[in-house]
KESE-461889 format. One record per residue (C-alpha): residue in three letters; x, y, z. Coordinates in steps of 0.1 Angstrom, whole numbers, plus 5000, padded with zeros to 4 digits. Layout:
<nodes>
> code:c1:c2:c3
> ala:X:Y:Z
...
</nodes>
This chain:
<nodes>
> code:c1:c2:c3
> unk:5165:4905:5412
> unk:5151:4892:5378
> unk:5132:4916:5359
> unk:5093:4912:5358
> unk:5080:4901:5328
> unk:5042:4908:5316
> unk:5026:4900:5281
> unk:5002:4923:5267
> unk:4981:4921:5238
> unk:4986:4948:5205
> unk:4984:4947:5174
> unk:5004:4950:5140
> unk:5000:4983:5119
> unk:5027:4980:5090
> unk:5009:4986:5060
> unk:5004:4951:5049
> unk:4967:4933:5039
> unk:4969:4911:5073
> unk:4969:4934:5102
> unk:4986:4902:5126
> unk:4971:4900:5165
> unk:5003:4903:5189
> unk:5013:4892:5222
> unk:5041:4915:5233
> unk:5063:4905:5262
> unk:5073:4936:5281
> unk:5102:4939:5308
> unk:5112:4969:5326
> unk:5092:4992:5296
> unk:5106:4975:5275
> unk:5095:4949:5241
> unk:5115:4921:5248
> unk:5093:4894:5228
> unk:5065:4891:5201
> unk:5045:4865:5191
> unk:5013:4860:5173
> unk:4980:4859:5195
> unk:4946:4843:5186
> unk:4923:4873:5190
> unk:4926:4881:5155
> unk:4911:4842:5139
> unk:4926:4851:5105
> unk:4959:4856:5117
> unk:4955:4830:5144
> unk:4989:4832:5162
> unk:5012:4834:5131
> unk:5035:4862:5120
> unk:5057:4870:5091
> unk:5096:4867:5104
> unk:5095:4906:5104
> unk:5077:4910:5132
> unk:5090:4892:5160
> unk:5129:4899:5146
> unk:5125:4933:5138
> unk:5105:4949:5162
> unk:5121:4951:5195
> unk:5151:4971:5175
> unk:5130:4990:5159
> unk:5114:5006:5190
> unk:5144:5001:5216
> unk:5174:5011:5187
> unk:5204:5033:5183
> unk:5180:5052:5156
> unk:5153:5058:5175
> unk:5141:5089:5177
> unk:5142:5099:5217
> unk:5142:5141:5219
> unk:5133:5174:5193
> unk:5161:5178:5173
> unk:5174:5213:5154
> unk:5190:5205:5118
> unk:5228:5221:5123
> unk:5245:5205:5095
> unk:5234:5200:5054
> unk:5203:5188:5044
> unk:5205:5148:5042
> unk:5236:5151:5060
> unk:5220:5140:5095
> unk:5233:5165:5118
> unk:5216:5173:5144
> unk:5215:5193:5180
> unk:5191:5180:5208
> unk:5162:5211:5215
> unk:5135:5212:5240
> unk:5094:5204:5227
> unk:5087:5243:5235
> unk:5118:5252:5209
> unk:5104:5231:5188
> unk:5069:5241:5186
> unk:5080:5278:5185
> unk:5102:5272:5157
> unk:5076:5257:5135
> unk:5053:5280:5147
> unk:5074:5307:5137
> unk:5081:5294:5103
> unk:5049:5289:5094
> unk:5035:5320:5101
> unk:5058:5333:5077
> unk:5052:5313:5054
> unk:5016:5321:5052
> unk:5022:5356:5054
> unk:5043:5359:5026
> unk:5021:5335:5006
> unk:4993:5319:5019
> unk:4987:5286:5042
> unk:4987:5267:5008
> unk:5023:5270:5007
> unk:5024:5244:5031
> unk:5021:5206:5027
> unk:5015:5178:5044
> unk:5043:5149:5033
> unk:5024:5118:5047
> unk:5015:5085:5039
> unk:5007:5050:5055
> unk:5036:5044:5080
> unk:5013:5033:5110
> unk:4978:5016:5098
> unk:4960:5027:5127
> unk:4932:5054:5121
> unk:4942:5077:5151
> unk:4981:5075:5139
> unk:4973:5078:5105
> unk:4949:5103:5102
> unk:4929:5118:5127
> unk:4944:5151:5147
> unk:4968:5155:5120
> unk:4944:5162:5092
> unk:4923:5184:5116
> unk:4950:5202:5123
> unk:4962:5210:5086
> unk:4927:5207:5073
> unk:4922:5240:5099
> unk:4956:5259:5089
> unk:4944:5258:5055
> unk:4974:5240:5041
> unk:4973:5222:5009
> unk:4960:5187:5009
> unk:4975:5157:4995
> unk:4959:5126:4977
> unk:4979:5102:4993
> unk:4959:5076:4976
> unk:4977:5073:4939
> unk:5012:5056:4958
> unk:5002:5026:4965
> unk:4968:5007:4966
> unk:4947:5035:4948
> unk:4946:5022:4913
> unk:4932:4990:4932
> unk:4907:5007:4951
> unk:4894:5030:4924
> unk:4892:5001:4903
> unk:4871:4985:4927
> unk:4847:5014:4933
> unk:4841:5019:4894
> unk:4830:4986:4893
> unk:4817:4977:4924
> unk:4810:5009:4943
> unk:4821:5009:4983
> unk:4812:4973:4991
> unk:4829:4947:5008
> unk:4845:4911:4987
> unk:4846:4879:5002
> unk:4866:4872:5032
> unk:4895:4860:5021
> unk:4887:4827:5049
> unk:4861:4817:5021
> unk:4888:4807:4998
> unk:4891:4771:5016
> unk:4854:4770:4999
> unk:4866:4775:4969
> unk:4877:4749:4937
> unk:4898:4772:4916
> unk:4922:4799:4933
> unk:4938:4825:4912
> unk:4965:4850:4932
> unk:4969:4874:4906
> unk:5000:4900:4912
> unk:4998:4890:4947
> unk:5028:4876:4962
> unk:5010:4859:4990
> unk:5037:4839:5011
> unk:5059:4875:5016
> unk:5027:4904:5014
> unk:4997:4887:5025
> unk:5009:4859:5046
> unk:4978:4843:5063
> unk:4959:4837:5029
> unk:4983:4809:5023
> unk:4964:4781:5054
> unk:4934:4790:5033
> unk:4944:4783:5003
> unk:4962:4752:5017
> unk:4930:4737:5026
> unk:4911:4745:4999
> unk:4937:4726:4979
> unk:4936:4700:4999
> unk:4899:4693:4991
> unk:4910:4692:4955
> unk:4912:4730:4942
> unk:4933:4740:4915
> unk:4959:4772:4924
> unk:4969:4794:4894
> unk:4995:4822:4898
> unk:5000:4852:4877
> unk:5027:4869:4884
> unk:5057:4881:4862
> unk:5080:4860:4890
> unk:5084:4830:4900
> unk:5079:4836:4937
> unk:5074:4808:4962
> unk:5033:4806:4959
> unk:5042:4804:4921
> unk:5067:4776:4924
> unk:5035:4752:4947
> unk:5005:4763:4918
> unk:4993:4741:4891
> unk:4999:4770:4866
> unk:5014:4794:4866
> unk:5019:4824:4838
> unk:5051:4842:4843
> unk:5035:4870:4821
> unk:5050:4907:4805
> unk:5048:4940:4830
> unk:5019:4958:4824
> unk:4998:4931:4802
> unk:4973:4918:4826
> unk:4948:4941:4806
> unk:4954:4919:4778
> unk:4958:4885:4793
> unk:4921:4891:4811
> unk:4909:4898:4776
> unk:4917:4871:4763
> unk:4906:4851:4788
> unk:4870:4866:4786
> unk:4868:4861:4752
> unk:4880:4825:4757
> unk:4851:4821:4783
> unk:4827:4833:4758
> unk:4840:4811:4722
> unk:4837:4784:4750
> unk:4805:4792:4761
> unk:4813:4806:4796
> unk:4795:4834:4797
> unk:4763:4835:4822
> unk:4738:4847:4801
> unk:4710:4851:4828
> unk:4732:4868:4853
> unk:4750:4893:4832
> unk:4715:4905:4820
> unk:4704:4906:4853
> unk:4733:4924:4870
> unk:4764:4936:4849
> unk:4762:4971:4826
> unk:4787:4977:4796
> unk:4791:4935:4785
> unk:4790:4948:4751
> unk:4814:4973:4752
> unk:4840:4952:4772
> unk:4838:4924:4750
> unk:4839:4947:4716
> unk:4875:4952:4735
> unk:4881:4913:4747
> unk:4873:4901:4712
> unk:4909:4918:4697
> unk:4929:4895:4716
> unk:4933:4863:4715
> unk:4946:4834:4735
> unk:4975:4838:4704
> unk:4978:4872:4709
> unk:4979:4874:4748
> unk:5008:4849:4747
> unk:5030:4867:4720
> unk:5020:4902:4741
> unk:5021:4885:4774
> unk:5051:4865:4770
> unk:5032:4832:4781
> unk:5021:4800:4762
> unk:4992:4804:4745
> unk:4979:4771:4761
> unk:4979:4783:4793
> unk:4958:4813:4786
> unk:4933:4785:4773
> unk:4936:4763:4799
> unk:4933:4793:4826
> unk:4899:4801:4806
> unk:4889:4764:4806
> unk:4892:4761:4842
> unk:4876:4792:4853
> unk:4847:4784:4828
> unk:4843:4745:4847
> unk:4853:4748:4877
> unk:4833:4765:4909
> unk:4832:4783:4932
> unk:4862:4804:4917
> unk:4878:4833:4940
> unk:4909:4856:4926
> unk:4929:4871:4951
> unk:4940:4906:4929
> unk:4973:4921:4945
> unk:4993:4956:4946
> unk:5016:4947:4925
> unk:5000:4949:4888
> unk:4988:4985:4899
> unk:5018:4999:4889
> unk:5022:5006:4857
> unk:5004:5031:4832
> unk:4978:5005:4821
> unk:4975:4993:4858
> unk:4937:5006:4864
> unk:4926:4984:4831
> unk:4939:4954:4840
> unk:4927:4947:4872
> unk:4891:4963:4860
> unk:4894:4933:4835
> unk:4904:4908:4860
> unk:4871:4918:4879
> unk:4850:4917:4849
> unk:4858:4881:4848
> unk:4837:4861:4876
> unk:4805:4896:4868
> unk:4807:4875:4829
> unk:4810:4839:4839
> unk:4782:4847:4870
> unk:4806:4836:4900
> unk:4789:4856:4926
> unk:4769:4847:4950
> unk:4779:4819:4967
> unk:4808:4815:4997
> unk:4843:4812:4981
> unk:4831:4828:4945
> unk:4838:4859:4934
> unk:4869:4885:4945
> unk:4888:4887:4973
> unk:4890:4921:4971
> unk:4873:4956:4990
> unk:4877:4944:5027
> unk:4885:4982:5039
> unk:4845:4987:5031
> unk:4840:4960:5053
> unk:4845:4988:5086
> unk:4818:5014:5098
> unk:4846:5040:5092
> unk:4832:5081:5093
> unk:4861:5101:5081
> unk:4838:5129:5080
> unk:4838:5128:5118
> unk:4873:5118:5122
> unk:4889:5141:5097
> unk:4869:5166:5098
> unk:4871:5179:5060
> unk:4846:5207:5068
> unk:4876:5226:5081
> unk:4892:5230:5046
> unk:4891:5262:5036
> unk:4873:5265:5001
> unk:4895:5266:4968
> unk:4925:5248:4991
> unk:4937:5229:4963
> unk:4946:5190:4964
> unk:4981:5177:4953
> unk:4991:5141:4942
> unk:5018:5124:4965
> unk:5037:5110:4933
> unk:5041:5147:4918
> unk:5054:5163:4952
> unk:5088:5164:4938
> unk:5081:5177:4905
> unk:5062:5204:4923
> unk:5089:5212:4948
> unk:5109:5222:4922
> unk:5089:5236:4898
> unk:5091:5283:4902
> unk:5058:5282:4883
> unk:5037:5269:4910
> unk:5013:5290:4926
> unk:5014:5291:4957
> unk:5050:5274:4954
> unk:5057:5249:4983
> unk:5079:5265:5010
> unk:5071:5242:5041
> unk:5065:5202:5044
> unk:5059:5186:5073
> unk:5068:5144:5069
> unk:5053:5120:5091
> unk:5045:5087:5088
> unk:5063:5082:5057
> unk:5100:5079:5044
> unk:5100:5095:5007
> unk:5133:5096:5003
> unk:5136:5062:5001
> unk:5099:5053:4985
> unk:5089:5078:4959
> unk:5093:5074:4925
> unk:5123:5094:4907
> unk:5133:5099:4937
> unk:5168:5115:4933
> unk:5140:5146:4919
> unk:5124:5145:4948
> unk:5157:5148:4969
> unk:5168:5177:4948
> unk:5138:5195:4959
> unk:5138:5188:4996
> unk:5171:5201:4999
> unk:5164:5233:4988
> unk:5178:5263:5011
> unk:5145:5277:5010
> unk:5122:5253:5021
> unk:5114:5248:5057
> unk:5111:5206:5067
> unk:5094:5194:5097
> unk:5096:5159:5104
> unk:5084:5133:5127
> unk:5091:5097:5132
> unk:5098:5070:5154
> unk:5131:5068:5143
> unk:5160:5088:5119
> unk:5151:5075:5086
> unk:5165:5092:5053
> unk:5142:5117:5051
> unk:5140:5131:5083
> unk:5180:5136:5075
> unk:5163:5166:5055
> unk:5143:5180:5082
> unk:5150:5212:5100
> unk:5132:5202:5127
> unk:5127:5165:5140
> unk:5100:5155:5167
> unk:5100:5120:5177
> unk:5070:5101:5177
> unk:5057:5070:5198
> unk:5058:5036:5183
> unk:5024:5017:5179
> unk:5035:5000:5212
> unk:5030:5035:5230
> unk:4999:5046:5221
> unk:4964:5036:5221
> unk:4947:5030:5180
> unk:4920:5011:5159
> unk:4927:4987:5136
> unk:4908:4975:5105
> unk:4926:4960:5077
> unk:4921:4964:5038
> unk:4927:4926:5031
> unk:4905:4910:5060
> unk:4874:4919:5080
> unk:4883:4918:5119
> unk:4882:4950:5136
> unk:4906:4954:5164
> unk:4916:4981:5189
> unk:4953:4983:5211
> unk:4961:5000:5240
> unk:4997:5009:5247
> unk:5019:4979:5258
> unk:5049:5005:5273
> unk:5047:5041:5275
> unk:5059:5067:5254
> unk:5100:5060:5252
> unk:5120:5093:5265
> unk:5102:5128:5250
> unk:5082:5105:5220
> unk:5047:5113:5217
> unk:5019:5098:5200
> unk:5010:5115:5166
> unk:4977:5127:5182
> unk:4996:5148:5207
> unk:5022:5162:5183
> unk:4995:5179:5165
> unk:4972:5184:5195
> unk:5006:5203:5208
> unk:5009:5224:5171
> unk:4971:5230:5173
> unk:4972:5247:5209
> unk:5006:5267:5198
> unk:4986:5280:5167
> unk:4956:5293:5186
> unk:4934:5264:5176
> unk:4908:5262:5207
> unk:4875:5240:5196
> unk:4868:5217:5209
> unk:4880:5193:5179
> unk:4917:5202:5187
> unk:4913:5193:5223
> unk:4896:5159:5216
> unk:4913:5129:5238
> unk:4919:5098:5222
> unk:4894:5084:5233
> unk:4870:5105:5221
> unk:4892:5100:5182
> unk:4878:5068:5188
> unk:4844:5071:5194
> unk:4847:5098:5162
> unk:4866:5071:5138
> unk:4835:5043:5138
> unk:4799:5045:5133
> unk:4791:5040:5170
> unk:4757:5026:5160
> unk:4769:4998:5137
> unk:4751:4971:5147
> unk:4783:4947:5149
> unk:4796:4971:5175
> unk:4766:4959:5198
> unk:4762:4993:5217
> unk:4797:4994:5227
> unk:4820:5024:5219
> unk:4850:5020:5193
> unk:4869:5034:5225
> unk:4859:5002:5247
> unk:4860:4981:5222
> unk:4881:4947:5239
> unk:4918:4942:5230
> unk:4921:4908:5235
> unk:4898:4895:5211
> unk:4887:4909:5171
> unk:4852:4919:5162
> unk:4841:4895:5130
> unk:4826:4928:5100
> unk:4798:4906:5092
> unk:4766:4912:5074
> unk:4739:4902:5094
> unk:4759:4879:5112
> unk:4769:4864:5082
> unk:4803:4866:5054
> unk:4795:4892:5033
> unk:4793:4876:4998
> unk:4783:4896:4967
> unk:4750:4892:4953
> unk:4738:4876:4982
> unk:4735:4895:5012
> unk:4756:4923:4993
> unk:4751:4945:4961
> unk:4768:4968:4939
> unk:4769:5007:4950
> unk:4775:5024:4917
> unk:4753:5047:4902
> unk:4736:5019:4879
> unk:4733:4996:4910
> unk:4748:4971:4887
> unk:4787:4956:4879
> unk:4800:4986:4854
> unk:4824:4968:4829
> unk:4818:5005:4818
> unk:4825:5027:4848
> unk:4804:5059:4852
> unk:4825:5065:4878
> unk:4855:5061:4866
> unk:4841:5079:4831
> unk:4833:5107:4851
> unk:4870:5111:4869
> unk:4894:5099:4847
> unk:4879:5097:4811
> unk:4883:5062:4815
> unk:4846:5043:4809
> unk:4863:5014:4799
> unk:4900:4991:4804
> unk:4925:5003:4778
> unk:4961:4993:4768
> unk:4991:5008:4755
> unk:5030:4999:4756
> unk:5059:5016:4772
> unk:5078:5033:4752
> unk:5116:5033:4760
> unk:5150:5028:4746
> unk:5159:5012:4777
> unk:5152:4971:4767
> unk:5145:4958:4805
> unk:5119:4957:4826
> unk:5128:4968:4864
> unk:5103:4953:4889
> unk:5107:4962:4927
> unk:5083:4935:4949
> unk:5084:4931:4981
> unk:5105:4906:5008
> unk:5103:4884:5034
> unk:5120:4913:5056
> unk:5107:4943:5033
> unk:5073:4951:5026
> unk:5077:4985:5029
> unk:5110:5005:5041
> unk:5097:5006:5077
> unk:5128:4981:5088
> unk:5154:4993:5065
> unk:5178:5010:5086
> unk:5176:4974:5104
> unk:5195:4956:5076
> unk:5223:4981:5064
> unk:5248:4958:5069
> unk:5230:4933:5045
> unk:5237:4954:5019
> unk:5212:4963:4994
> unk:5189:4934:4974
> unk:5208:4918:4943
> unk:5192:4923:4909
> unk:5178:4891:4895
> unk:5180:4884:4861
> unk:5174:4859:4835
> unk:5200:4836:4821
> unk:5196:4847:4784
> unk:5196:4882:4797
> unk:5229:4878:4812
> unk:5249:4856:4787
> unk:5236:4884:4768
> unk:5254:4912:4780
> unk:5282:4889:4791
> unk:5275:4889:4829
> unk:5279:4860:4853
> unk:5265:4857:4884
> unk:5277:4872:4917
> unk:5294:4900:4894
> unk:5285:4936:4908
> unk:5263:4956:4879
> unk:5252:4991:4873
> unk:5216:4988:4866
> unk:5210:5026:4851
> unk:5183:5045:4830
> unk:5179:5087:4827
> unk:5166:5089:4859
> unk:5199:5071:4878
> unk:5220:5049:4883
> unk:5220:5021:4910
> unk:5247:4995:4921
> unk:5233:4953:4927
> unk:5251:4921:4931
> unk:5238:4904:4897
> unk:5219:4864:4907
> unk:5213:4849:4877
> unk:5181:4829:4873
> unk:5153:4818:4856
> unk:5130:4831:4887
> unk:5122:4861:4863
> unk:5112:4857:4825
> unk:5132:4872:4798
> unk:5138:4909:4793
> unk:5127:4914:4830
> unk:5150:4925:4860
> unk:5140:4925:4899
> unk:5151:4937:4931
> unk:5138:4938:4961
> unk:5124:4974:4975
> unk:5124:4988:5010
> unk:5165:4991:5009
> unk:5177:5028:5027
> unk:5203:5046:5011
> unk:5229:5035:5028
> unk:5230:5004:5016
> unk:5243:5017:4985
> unk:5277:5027:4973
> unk:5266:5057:4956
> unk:5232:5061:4977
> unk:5210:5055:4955
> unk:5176:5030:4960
> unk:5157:5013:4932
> unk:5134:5044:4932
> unk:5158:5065:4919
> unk:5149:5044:4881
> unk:5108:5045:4888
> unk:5095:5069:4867
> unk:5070:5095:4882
> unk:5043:5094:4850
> unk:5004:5086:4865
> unk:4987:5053:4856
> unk:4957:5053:4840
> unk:4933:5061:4868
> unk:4937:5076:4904
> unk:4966:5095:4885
> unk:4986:5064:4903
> unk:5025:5055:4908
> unk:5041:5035:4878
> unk:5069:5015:4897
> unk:5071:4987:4872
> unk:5072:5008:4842
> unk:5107:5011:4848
> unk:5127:5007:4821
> unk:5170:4999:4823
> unk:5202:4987:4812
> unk:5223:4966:4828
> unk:5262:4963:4827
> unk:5295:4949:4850
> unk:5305:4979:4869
</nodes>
């Protein structure tokens, strides 16, 4: 007899802007098909070719993590013996009451990041539970996405953009470090309709990606020297007279001091330091000044470097000076997570941190790890929903310090990813598909909630158990531990948000989104939304950001190197993070693109294999030759696990661990190699 087949809706959680709707077709407990739904409109039935490919394996594969598991062989070396969840508990239990006796629950640390978007997965009963123990917390924040946000807060304060739907409304379109048709997907109908109607697209990317190859300009420009180029452009706007007078009296602090800055560069300058023609700067500057409305899409990827805070607080001083607010399709497409009744107070519950529990920055974790002087030293990470070894920065540090002999690793995942090769103990964790979560997005404003669409596969179990579990073995009895959820829910949202209508997060329907709206309207700044910062105004000059990081205003500076090539590491169509590399070992890992000057160069031809090496390591790519990427500038594609290298070694292995300029944030693209035949 045929198996029964049922589809059930869910929804998306890899950490990418969209958040996708999903219909999951389910036979026997199992995900045998995924397509895109329509209760997300954004997403509106469409997925990235990830999804539907990649998932079923993911979830139903030889990796997946089915039963506790007791490290027997080396560290990394992935041997393993299958152990009961009461072992397991006990162990850890064990472990880390010695650790805190012999030197206090800061010794501890949690290793987490953004594996599963959802806010029960992602942080809810595991922050409770470490927040109680007294462990050391982590600012997760500067990896990925923090620069951006902090940026945004300096200037803006906690308020939502514009939906990124009001880009159809708008004339001129510039995606700026955003690699839309791989990383933000459902942007691209948007702007295809806008374009339609007659609006101009302008890309700014250091490659040419396939967004970049359909605009009507597009600036190829240097690493790191978006600062410069949004200079120039402002003071372009301004000798052109595209500066709105009235609104930046009326609305935007610090003009004077940005544009003291602005005025050093010009279009002549930003093309000789940006690598770009000078009359594209110009014509960029002409066309933001004429044409409206005007909405920049600001991406990820020209966070990370060291002057990655300054340039995209330049490129959001741009529509505060030329007044583009205000109107649908103007402004920034930008903010959308502050679009979401979110309570992390409730949720988290911070008030259990112990006071003087000191904070540490996700990008320095391997530094500390192996650094004596530390006090309390680290003797005990937990990893969960995360995949270092493969993802962090100068990373062959990193692994140096997690296979110390005296460190004690707990892991949890949903399946055996290089870093839980590291772990003493594994626990296997449900796949979004198995548990119950909330969904809001950080690059568009539906809220949406899933409930499981099979149960837990084997002994998995949903993140919120696993620590519910730990909390219970560690004599943790409030209430708080105990909490179903359900009730992590009803705790995650503001449950009188007036766009939840009376209805609790926890009942919220799954087959359909719920619009974040303000008032029943798009929220657009300056008109039915206004600046949070301490001024209540745009801050060109950031209290904020004075106050944290000593940085009032943008600022520039060079890498420094004796390495002559720039390594950047974007995303793919099948990678936007490492969640599916263990799905594509056989692939092998991502060749190194490189320009054809570059190569004739060095006397490299395509399809020869290269070492691509700096002080940090030493990585092996197939070499494609093109003019995809501007001179002096190298790319591969991240996400790759270490097997799919001859010597085990990723692209991260060459990132350097320095902080950008604020949010003490990752540096990925200020990678700096050489490049030879093997």
């Amino acid at each position: 007899m045929a198996a029964m087949s049922v589809e059930r809706p869910s929804v998306c959680p890899l950490d990418c802007p969209d958040t996708c709707s999903l219909t999951v077709t389910v036979e026997d407990d199992r995900v045998v098909g995924i397509r895109g739904s329509h209760a997300n409109p954004y997403t509106d039935g469409v997925l990235c070719a990830k999804v539907p490919q990649e998932y079923p394996a993911f979830v139903h594969g030889a990796g997946r993590l089915r039963t506790p598991l007791r490290r027997v062989g080396d560290r990394g070396e992935g041997r393993f013996e299958p152990i009961t969840w009461s072992q397991a508990l006990d162990l850890i239990h064990a472990r880390f009451t010695a650790v805190i006796a012999a030197h206090g629950p800061g010794a501890i640390l949690p290793l987490n990041y953004a594996g599963p978007h959802g806010m029960l997965a992602g942080g809810s009963m595991d922050l409770r539970f470490f927040h109680k123990l007294g462990a050391s917390l982590l600012d997760r924040r500067p990896l990925c996405g923090g620069i951006r946000t902090e940026a945004w807060v300096g200037t803006f304060g906690p308020v939502p953009g514009i939906r990124p739907e009001q880009v159809a409304d708008a004339r001129l379109i510039v995606v700026w470090g955003n690699n839309v048709t791989w990383s933000n997907l459902h942007l691209m109908p948007w702007i295809n309709r806008a374009r339609k109607a007659g609006a101009r697209l302008v890309v700014v990317d250091p490659r040419r990606t396939v967004i970049a190859r359909r605009a009507d300009l597009h600036l190829a420009l240097r690493p790191g020297t978006d600062v410069v180029l949004a200079w120039a452009v402002a003071a372009e706007l301004e000798r052109r007279g595209g500066i709105d007078r009235a609104f930046v009296g009326r609305h935007v602090e610090g003009v004077d001091e940005f544009m003291a800055l602005a005025r050093r560069f010009s279009s002549a300058d930003a093309a000789r330091i940006c690598g770009v023609d000078r009359g594209d700067v110009e014509t960029l500057a002409e066309w933001y000044h004429t044409l409206a409305p005007a909405a920049i899409s600001v991406g990820n990827g020209l966070e990370r470097n060291q002057n990655g805070g300054s340039g995209i607080r330049a490129i959001f001083a741009l529509p505060a000076l030329a007044g583009k607010f205000g109107v649908p399709g103007g402004g920034l497409v930008n903010g959308a997570s502050f679009a979401f009744p979110k309570t992390p107070g409730r949720l988290a519950r911070p008030d259990l941190v112990p006071a003087g529990t000191r904070t540490l920055n996700i990008i320095d974790v391997g530094r500390h790890l192996l650094d004596a002087s530390l006090a309390p030293p680290i003797k005990a990470v937990f990893i969960y929903n995360h995949n270092p070894v493969v993802v962090h920065p100068d990373a062959n540090r990193l692994r140096r310090g997690l296979a110390r002999d005296d460190l004690f690793v707990v892991g949890a995942d949903v399946v055996m990813t290089d870093s839980m090769k590291y772990a003493d103990v594994v626990l296997p964790a449900a796949s979004h598909f198995e548990h119950a979560d909330l969904y809001p997005a950080y690059g568009q404003h539906w809220l949406q909630r899933a409930e499981p669409v099979i149960p837990p596969q084997n002994e998995a179990l949903p993140n919120t158990e696993i620590f519910r579990r730990l909390a219970a073995r560690f004599g943790f009895t409030d209430p708080v531990f105990r909490a179903s959820d359900a009730e992590l829910m009803d705790d995650a949202l503001d449950p009188d948000d007036p766009r939840l209508a009376g209805v609790r997060p926890s009942r919220l329907p799954t087959e359909r989104a719920l619009a974040m709206t303000v008032e029943g309207e798009d929220a657009i700044l300056f008109k039915n939304v206004f600046p949070k910062t301490p001024s209540g105004r745009v801050e060109l000059a950031s209290a904020y950001l004075e106050r944290k990081y000593d940085a009032r205003l943008p600022s520039w500076r060079p890498v420094e190197s004796r390495y002559s090539l720039t390594l950047i590491s974007p995303a793919s169509d099948r990678r936007i993070t490492s969640t599916f590399g263990g799905l594509h070992v056989a692939d092998g890992i991502p060749p190194l693109e490189m320009h054809p000057d570059d190569a004739r160069a060095r006397g490299l031809r395509d399809g020869v294999r290269v070492r691509v090496w700096n002080d940090l390591g030493e990585i092996h790519l197939p070499l494609r030759v093109s003019d995809a990427v501007p001179r002096g500038v190298v790319a591969t594609l991240k996400g790759a696990w270490l097997a799919t290298s001859d010597n085990g070694q990723t692209v991260s292995a060459l990132c350097p661990a320095h902080h950008a300029d604020i949010s003490e944030g990752a540096c990925f693209n200020d990678a700096r190699v050489e490049v030879a035949a093997t």
